[in-house]
Structures are given as C-alpha cells and as structure tokens.
Backbone as ProteinMPNN parsed JSONL, in Angstrom:
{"seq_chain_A": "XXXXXXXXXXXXXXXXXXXXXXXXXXXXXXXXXXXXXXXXXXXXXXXXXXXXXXXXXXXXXXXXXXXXXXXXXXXXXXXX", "coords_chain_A": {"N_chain_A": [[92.614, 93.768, 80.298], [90.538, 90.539, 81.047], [91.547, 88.268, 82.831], [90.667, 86.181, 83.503], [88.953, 85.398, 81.348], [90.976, 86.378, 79.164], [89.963, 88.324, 77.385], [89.352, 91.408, 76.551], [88.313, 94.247, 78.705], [87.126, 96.258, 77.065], [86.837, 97.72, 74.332], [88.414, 99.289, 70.707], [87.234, 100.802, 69.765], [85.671, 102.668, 70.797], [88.227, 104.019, 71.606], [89.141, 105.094, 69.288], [87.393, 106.943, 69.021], [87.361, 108.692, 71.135], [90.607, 109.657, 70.432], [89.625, 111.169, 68.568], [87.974, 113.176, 69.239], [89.514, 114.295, 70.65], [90.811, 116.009, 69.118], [92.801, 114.389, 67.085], [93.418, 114.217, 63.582], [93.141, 111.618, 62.244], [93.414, 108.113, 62.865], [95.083, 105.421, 63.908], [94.897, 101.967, 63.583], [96.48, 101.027, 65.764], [97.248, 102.84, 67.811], [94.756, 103.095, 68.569], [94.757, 101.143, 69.723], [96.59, 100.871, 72.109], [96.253, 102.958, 73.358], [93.396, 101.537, 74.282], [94.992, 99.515, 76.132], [96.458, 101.19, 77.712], [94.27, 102.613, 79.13], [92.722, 100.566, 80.07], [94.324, 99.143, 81.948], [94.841, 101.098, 83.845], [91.962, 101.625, 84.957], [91.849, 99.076, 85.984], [93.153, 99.365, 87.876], [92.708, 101.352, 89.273], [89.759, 100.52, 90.249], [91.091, 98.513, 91.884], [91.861, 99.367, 94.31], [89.163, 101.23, 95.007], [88.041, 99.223, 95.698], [89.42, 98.332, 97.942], [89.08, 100.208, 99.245], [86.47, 100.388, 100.058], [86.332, 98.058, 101.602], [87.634, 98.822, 103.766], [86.212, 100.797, 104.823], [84.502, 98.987, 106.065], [82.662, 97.995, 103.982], [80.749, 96.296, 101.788], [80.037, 97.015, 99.185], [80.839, 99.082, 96.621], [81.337, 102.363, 96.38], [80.463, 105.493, 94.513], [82.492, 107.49, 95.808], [84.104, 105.947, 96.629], [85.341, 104.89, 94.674], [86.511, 107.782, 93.152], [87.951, 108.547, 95.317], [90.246, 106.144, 95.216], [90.737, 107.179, 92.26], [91.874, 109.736, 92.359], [93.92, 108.853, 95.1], [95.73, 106.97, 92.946], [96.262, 108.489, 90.76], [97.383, 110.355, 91.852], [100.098, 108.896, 92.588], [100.924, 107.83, 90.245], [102.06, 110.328, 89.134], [103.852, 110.858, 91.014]], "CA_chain_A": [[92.303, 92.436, 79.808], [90.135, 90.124, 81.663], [92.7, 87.491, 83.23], [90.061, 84.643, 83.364], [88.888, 84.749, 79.944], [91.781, 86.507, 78.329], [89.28, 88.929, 76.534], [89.143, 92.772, 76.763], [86.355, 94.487, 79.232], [87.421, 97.818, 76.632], [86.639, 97.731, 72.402], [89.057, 100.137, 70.434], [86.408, 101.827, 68.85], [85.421, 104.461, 71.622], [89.307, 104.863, 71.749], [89.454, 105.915, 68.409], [86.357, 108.083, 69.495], [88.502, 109.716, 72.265], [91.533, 110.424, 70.1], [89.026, 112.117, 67.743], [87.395, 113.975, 69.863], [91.016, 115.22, 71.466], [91.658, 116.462, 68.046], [93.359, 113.359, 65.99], [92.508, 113.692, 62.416], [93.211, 110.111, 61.638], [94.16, 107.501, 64.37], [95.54, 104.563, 63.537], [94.532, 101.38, 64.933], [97.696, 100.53, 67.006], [97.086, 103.453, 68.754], [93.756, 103.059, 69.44], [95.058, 99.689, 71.146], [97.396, 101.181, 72.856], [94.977, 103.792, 74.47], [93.009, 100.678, 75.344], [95.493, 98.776, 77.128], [96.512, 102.292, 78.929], [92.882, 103.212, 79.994], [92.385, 99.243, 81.078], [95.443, 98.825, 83.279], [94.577, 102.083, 84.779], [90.985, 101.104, 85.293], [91.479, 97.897, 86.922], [94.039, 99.782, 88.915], [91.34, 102.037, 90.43], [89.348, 99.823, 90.826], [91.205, 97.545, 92.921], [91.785, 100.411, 95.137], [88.369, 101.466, 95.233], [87.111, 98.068, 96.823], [90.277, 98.33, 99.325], [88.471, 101.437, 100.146], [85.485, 100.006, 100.037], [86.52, 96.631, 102.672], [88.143, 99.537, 104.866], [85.324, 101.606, 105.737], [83.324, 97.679, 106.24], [81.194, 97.709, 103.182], [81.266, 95.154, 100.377], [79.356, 97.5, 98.146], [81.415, 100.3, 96.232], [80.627, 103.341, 96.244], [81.199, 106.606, 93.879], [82.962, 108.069, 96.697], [85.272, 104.838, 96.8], [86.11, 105.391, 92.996], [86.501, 109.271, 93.52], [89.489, 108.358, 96.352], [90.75, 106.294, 94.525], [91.267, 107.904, 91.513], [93.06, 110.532, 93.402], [95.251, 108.093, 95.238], [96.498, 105.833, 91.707], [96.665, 109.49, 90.04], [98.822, 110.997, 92.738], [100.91, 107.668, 92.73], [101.477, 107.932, 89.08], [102.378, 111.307, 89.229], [105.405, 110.843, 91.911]], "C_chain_A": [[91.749, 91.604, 80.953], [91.144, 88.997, 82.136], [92.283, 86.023, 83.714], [89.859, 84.3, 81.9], [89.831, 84.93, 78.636], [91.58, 87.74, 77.204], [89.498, 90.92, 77.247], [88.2, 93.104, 77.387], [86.429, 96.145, 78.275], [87.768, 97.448, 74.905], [87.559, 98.928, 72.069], [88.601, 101.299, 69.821], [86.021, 102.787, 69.648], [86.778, 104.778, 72.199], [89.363, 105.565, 70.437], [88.16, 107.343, 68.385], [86.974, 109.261, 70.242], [89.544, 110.14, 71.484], [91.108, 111.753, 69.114], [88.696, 113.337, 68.561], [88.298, 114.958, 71.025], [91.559, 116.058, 70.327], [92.57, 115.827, 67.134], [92.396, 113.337, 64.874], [92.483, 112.585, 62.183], [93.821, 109.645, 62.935], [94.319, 106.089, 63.65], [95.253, 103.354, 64.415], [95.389, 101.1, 66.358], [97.886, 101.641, 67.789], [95.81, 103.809, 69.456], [94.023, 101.74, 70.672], [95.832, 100.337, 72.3], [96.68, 101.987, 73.947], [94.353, 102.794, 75.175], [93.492, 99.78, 76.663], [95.693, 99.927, 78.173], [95.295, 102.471, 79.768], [92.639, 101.716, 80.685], [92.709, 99.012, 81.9], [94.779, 99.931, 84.252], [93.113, 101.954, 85.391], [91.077, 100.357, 86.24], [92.346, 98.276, 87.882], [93.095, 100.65, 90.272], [90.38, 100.967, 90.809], [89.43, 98.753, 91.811], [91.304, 98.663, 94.491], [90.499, 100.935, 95.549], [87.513, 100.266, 96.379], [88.442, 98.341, 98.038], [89.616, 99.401, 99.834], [87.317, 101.245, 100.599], [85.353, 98.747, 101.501], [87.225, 97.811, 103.951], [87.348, 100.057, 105.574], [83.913, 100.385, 106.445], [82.39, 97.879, 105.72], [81.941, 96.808, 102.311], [80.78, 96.099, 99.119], [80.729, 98.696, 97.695], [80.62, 101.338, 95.771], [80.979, 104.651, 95.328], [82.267, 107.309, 94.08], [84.36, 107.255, 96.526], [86.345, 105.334, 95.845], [87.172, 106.589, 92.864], [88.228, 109.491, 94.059], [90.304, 107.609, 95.55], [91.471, 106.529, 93.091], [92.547, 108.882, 91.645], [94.026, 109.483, 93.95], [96.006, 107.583, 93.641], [96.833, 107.303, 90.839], [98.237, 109.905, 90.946], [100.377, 109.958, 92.776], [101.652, 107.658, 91.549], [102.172, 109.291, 88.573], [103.979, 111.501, 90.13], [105.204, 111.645, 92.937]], "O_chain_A": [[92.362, 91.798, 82.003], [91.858, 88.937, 81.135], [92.975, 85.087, 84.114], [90.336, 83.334, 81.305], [89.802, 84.29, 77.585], [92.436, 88.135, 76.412], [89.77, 91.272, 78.395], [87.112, 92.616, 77.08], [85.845, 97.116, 78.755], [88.821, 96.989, 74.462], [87.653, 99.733, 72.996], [89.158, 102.339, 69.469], [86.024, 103.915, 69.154], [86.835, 105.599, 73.115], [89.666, 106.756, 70.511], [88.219, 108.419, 67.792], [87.022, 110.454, 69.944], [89.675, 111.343, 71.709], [91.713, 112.801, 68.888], [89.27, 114.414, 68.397], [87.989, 115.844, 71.822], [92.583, 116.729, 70.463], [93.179, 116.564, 66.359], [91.258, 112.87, 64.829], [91.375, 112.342, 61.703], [94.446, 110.282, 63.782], [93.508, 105.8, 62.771], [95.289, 103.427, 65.643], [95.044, 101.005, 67.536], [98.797, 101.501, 68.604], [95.661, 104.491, 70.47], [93.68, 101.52, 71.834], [95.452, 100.149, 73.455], [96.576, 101.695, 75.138], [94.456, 102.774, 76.402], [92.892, 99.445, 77.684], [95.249, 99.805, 79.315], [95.347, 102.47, 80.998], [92.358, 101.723, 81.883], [91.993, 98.651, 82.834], [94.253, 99.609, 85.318], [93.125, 102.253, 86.585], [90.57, 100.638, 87.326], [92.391, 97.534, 88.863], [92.938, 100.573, 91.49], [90.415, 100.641, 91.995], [88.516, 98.191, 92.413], [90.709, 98.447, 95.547], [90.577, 101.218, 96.745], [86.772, 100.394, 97.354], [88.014, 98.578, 99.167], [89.613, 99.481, 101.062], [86.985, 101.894, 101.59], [84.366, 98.68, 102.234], [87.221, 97.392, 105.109], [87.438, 99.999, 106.8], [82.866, 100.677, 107.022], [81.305, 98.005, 106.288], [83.14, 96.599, 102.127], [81.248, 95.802, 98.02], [81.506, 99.056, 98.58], [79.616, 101.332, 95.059], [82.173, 104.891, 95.505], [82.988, 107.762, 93.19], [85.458, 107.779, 96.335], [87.463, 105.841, 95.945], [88.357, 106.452, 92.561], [89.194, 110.115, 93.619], [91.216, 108.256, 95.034], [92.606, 106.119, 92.848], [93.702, 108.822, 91.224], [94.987, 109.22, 93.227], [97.079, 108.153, 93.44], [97.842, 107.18, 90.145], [99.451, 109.804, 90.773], [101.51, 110.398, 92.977], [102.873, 107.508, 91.6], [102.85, 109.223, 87.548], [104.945, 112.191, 89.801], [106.106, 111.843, 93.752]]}, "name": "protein", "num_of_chains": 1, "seq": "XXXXXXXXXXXXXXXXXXXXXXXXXXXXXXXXXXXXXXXXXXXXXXXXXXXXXXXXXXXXXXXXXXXXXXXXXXXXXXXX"}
C-alpha cells in the first residue's frame, strides 16, 4: 500500500492470474487480496533493501544487481 496516498501500487486481478496459473480452479477474491498484500509488503521490502544496496556501493541509481541481492538477503531473512 502506498503510505502517502493510501492506495495500492498492486490490482488483485494479476493475483487471481497467479493463483490460476499455480493451478487454483476458482480463487476467491479475499484471497486474491491477500496474495496482494503478501507480494506488496514483500516488494517494498526488497526494495528498500535494494536502494540500501544501492547508497552502499555510492550510486543513487538501482540497479538489477541491487534487486537480485536483495532478494536473496529478505528471502534468506524470511527463511531463518
């Protein structure tokens, strides 16, 4: 959820795309929300990590690479 305007940067409709396409015959919306809030948090989670990776190596720009790391870090983190 965006935390200035309050709004979603993530529609539920390419979650119910993803549960399909995992094999859900029917998906219900409250679990397409639910997917969204999961995949959002986790999003903006990498991504804050990605610019810390990004201000570490002294760039402002992010890079694929940034993403890449952390992904891996916020995975491994969530993992234990």
């Amino acid at each position: 959820m965006d935390y200035i305007t309050g709004m979603s940067e993530l529609s539920t409709a390419p979650m119910h795309r993803l549960l399909k396409k995992a094999g859900a015959i029917r998906v219900g919306e409250d679990a397409a929300e639910e997917l969204r809030v999961i995949l959002e948090d986790l999003g903006l989670k990498i991504a804050e990590q990605a610019i810390l990776l990004a201000h570490h190596a002294g760039r402002r720009t992010v890079k694929k690479e940034d993403v890449q790391h952390a992904y891996r870090i916020i995975i491994k983190s969530s993992l234990g």
